[in-house]
C-alpha positions as CSV (number, residue, x, y, z in Angstrom):
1,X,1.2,8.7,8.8
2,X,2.7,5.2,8.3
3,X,2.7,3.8,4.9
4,X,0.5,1.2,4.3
5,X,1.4,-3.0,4.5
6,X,0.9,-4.6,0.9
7,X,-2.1,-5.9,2.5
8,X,-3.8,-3.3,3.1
9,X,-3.1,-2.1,-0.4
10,X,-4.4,-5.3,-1.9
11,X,-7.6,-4.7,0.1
12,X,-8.0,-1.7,-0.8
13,X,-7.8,-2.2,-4.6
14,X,-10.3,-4.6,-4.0
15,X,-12.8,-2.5,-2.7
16,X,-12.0,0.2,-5.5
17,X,-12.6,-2.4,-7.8
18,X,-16.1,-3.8,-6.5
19,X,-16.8,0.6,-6.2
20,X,-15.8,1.0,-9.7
21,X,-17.7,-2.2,-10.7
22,X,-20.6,-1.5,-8.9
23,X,-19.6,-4.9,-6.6
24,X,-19.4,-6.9,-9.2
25,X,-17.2,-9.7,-10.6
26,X,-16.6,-10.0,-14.6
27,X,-19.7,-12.5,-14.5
28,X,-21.9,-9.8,-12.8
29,X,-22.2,-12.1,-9.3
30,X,-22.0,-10.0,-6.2
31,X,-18.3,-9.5,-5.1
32,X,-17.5,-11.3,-1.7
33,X,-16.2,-9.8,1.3
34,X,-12.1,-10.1,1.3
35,X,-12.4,-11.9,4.2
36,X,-14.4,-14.4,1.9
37,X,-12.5,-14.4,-0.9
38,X,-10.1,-17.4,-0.2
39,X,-6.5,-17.4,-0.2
40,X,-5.8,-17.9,-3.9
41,X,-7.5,-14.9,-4.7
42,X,-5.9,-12.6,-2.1
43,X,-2.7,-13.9,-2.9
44,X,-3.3,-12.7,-6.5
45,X,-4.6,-9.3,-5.3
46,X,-1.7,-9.7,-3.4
47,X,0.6,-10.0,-5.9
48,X,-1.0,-7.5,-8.1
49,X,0.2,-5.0,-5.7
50,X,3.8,-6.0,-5.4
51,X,4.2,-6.1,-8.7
52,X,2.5,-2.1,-8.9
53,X,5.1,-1.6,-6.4
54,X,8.2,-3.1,-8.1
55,X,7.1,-0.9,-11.1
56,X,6.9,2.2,-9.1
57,X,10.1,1.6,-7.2
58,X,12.6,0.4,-9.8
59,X,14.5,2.7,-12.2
60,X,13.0,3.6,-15.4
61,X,14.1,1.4,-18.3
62,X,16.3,3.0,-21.0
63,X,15.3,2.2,-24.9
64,X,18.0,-0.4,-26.4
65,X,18.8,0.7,-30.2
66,X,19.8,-2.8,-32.2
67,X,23.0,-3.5,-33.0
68,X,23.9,-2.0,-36.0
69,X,26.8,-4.0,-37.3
């Protein structure tokens, strides 16, 4: 199975959102289609998911002590 593109990631995190929110945005309104969204708010879902992405792929961080001098 191929993976899936980012945007196919950010649309579905969209619809697992309006599932876990019953469909509905932070002000209770319906939840538009992702086709309806408009392209500021796709590019943020957008971004949402390369930045889950980044996080996943990139090395874990190591803890920096202070200097102790």
């Amino acid at each position: 199975m191929a993976r899936p593109t980012r945007l196919q990631l950010a649309q579905g995190a969209y619809t697992a959102y309006g599932e876990a929110t019953g469909g509905l945005n932070v002000r209770g309104e319906p939840l538009p289609e992702w086709d309806d969204l408009g392209g500021v708010v796709q590019h943020a879902w957008l971004t949402a998911v390369e930045e889950v992405e980044r996080l996943l792929l990139s090395p874990p961080r190591t803890p920096r002590t202070p200097d102790t001098d």
